[in-house]
C-alpha positions as CSV (number, residue, x, y, z in Angstrom):
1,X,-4.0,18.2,51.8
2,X,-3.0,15.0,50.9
3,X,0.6,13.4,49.9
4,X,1.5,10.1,48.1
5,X,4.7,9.4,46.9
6,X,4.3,8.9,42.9
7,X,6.7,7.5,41.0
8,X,6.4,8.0,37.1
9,X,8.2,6.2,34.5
10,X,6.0,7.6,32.0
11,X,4.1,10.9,32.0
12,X,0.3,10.9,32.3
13,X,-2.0,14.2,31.5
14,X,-5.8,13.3,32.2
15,X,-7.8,16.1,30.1
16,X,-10.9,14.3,29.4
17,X,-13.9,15.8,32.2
18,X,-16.6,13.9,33.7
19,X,-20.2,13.8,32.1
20,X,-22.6,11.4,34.6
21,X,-22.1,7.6,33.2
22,X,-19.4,6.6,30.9
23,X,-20.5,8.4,27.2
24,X,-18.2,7.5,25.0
25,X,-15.6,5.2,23.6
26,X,-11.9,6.7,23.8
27,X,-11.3,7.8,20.4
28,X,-7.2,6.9,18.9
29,X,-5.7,9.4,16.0
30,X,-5.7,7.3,12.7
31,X,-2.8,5.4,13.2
32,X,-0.7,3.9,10.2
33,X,-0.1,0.1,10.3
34,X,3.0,-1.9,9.8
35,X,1.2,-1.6,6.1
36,X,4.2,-3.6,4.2
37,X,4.0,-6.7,6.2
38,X,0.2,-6.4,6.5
39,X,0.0,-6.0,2.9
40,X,2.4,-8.8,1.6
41,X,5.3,-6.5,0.7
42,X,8.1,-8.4,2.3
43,X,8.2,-12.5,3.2
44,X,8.0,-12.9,6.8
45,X,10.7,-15.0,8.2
46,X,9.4,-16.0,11.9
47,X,9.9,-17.9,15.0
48,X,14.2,-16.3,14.8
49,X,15.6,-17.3,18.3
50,X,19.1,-15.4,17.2
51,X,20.1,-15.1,13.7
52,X,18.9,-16.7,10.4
53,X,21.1,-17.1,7.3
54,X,19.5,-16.5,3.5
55,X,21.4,-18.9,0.9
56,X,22.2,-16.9,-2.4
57,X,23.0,-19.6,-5.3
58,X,24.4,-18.3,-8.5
59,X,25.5,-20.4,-11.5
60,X,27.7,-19.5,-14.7
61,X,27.7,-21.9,-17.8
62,X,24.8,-23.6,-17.1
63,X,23.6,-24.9,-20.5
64,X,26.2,-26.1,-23.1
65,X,26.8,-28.3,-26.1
66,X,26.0,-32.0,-25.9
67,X,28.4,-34.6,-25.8
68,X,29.1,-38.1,-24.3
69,X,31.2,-37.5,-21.9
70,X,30.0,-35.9,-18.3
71,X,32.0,-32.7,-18.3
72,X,31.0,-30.3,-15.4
73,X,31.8,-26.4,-17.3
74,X,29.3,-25.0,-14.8
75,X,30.2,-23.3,-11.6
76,X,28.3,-22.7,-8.7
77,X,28.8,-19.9,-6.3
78,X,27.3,-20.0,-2.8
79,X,26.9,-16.7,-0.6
80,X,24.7,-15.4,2.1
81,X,23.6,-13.2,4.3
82,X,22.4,-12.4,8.0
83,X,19.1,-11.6,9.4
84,X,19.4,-11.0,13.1
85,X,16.6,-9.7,14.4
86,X,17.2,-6.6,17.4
87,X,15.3,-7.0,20.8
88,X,13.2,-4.2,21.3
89,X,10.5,-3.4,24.4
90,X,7.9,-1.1,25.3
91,X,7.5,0.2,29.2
92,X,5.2,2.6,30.4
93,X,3.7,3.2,34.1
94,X,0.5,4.7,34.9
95,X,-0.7,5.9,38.4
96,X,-4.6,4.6,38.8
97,X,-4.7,8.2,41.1
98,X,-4.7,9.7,37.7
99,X,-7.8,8.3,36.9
100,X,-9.6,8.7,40.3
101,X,-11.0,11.9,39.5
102,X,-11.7,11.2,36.4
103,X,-14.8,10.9,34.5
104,X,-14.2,6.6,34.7
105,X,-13.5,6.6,38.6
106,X,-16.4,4.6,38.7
107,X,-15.2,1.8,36.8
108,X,-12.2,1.3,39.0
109,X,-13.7,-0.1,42.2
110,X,-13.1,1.7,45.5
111,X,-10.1,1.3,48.4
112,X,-7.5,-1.3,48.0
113,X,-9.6,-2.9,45.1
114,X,-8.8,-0.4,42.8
115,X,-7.7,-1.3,39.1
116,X,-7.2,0.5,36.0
117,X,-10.2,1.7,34.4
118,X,-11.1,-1.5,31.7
119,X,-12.6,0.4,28.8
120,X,-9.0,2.2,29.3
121,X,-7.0,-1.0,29.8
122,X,-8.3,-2.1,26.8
123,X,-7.9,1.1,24.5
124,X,-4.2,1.8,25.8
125,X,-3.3,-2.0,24.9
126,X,-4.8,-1.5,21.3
127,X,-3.0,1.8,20.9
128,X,0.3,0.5,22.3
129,X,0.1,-2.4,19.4
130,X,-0.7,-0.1,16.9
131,X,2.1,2.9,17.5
132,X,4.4,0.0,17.6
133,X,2.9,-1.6,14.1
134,X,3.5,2.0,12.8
135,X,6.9,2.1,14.3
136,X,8.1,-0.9,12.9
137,X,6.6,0.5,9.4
138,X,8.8,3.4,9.2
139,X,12.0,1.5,10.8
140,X,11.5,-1.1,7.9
141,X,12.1,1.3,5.1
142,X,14.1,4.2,7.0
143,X,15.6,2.4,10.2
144,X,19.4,3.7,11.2
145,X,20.4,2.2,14.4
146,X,22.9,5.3,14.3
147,X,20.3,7.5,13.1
148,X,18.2,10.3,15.2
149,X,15.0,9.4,14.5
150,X,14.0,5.5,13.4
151,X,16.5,3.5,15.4
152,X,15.2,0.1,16.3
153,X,17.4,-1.6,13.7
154,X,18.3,-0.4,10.0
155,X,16.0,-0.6,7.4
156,X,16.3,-1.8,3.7
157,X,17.2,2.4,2.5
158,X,20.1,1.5,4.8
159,X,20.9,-1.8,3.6
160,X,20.3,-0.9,-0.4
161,X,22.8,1.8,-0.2
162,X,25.4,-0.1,1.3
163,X,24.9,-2.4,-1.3
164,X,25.2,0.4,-3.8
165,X,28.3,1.3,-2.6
166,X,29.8,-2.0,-2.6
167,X,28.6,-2.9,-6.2
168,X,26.7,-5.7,-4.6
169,X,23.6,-3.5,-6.6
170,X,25.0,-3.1,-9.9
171,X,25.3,0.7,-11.2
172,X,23.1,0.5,-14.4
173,X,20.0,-0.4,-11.6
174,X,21.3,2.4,-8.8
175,X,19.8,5.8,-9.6
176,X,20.7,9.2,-8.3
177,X,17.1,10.5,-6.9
178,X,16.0,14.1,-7.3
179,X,13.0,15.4,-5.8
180,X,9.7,14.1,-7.2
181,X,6.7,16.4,-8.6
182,X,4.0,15.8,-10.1
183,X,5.5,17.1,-13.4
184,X,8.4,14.0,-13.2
185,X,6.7,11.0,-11.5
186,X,5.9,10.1,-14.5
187,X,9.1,9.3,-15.7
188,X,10.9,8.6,-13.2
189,X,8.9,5.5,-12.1
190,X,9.3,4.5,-15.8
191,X,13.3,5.2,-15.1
192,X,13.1,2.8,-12.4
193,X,11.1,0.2,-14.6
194,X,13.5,0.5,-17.2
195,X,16.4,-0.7,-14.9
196,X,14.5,-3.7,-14.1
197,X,16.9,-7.1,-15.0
198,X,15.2,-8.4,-18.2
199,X,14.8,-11.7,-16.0
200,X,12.9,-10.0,-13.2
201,X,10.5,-8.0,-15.5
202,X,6.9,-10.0,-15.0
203,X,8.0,-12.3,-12.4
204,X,4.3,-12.4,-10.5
205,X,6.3,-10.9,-6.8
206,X,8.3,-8.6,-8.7
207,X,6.6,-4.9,-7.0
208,X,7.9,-0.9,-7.4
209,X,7.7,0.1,-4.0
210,X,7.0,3.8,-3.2
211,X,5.8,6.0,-0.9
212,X,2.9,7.8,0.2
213,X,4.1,11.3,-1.4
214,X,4.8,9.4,-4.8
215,X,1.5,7.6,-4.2
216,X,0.0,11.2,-4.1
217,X,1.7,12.3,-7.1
218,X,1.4,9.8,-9.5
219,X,-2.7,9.5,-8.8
220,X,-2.5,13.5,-9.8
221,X,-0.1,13.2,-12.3
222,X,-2.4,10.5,-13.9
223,X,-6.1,12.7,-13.6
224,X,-5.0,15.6,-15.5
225,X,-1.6,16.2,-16.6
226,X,-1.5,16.7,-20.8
227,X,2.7,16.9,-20.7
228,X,2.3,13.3,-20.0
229,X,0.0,12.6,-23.2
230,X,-3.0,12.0,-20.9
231,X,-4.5,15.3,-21.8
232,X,-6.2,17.6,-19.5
233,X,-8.9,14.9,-18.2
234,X,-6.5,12.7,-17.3
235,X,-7.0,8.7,-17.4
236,X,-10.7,7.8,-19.3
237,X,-11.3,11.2,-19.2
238,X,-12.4,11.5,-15.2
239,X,-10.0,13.8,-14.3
240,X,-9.2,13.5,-10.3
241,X,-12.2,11.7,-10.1
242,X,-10.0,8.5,-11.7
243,X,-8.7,6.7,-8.9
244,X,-11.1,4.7,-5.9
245,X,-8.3,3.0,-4.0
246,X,-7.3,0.7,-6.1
247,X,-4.1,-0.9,-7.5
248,X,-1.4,0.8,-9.4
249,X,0.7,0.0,-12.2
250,X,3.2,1.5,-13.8
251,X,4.3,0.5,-17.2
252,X,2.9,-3.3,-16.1
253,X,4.9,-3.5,-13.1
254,X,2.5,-3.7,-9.4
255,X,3.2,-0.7,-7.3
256,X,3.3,-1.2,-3.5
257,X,2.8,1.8,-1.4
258,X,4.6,1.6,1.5
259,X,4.2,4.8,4.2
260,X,7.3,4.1,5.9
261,X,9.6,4.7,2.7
262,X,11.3,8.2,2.0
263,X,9.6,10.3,0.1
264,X,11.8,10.9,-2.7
265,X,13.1,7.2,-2.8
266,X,11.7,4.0,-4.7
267,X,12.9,0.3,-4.7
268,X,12.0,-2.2,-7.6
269,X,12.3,-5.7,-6.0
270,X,10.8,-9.1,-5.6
271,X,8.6,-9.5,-2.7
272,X,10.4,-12.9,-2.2
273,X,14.0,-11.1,-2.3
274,X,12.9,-8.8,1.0
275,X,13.0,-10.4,4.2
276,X,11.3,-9.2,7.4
277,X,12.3,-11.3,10.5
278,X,10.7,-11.8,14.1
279,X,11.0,-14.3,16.4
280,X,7.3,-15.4,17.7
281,X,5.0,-14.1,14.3
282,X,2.8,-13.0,17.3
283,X,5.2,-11.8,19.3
284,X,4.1,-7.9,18.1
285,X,0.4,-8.3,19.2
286,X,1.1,-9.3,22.8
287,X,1.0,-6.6,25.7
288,X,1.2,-7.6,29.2
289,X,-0.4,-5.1,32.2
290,X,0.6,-5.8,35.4
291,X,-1.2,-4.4,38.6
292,X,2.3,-3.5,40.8
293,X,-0.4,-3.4,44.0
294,X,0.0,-7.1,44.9
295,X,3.9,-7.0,44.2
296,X,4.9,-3.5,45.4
297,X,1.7,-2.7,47.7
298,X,2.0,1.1,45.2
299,X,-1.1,2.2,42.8
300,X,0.5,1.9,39.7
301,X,-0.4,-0.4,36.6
302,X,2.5,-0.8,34.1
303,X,2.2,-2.2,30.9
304,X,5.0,-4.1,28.9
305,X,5.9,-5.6,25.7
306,X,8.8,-7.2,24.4
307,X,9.4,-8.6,20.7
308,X,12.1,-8.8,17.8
309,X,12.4,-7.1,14.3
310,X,14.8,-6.9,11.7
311,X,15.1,-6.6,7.9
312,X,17.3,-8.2,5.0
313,X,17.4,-8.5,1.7
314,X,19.2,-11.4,-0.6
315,X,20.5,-11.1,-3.7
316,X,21.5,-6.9,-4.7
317,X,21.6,-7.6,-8.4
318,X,17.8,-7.9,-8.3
319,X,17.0,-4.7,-6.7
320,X,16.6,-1.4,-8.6
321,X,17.1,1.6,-6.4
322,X,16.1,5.2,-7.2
323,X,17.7,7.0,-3.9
């Protein structure tokens, strides 16, 4: 029998059995996407060596009685905050002996000359990118750097509620959330629009962002539920046949579904007052795979990636929470 020496960083089970010539492409889960940048739900602040500081500009007594004299009643009050993006990295090691026996062997050359199967190569690299798109969805919304679960840097649910606390979000715009149904979605997206600042209400970025279990509630709430005056057919009379993927509004605000947010948690907001911050913009599509052979004579292939994220938002008086 033979023995190699294999040293795993990261855990490789092959399942897959060999059928002649390659069949097949490797088939990924449906992955979800980093949908709130993708989709325009935040303004992306890029190219962040370190930290970045947002201006906030607020002015009192700004229009007054005319007169001849210059007289200054006006003040101005400048404050800010920090976006510092965290450094986060991806590393994983995969032994090309795992793949000898495989139904690809073929594909990876013989002897010394081996290399990691490229059909593989390739598919692993698009994965990679894509778990870490999805990551970096749910760590915008639910991120908790002291959390348990999304802990790459906190996200805005963080964020809000410190700002809740500190009265930075005023209390009229800071709802207590209970769990949403089908039977209250209703109303308690209205609730939320209703604690929009008159001055926000229609600005043309202004969004009600939600989640995907409000999502789901509010498209059945709105084919068929008569409590809510739609009567039993629901909206134009389709019933659950209503809705094709399209937008949502609620009371003629833009809803943004976001998968990463809570699901029994909603934000009203201006996309323009949300601030997701990277260093290169493409800094979260770029993988490296490096063949160790040449550098550490071994078999194994590792594959790393290294980029920056971070959240922040500017001014708490024009954020609604419902959490």
């Amino acid at each position: 029998m033979n023995k190699r020496n294999v040293n795993l960083a990261t855990s490789v089970t092959v399942n897959s059995t060999y059928a002649g010539e390659f069949a097949g492409e490797y088939i990924a889960a449906a992955l979800l996407s980093a949908s709130t940048i993708d989709d325009g739900g935040v303004t992306v602040k890029a190219n962040i060596a370190f930290k970045e500081v947002i201006k906030k500009l607020a002015t009192t007594a700004i229009v007054q009685s005319a007169s001849c004299d210059f007289d200054p009643q006006s003040t101005i009050t400048l404050t800010e905050r920090i976006i510092q993006p965290t450094e986060l990295q991806v590393n994983l090691q995969s032994c090309k002996y795992d793949f000898v026996n495989d139904w690809e062997s073929q594909s990876m050359g013989f002897g010394l000359g081996q290399t990691l199967p490229p059909k593989f190569s390739d598919f692993l690299i698009a994965h990679v990118a894509s778990e870490v798109a999805q990551n970096t969805e749910f760590n915008i919304w639910q991120g908790d750097t002291a959390g348990a679960t999304y802990t790459s840097f906190d996200g805005f649910e963080k964020l809000i509620a410190a700002a809740v606390v500190s009265g930075d979000v005023p209390a009229a715009q800071a709802i207590t959330s209970v769990a949403l149904t089908s039977a209250n979605i209703i109303d308690k997206l209205s609730e939320v629009v209703d604690a929009i600042p008159s001055a926000l209400y229609g600005k043309e970025d202004l969004f009600l962002y939600i989640g995907t279990k409000a999502a789901k509630l509010y498209v059945q709430a709105l084919g068929g539920f008569g409590a809510n005056g739609l009567g039993a057919n629901g909206v134009a009379n389709m019933g659950t046949q209503w809705w094709n993927n399209g937008s949502l509004t609620v009371n003629g605000v833009k809803i943004f579904v976001s998968p990463g947010l809570s699901d029994n948690k909603m934000y009203a907001a201006q996309r323009s007052n949300l601030y997701f911050g990277t260093g290169l913009l493409n800094s979260t599509n770029e993988v490296k795979t490096l063949d160790m052979g040449d550098l550490d004579g071994s078999n194994n292939v590792r594959m790393v990636m290294r980029f920056t994220s971070g959240v922040q938002f500017g001014i708490g008086a024009d954020i609604v929470s419902y959490a």
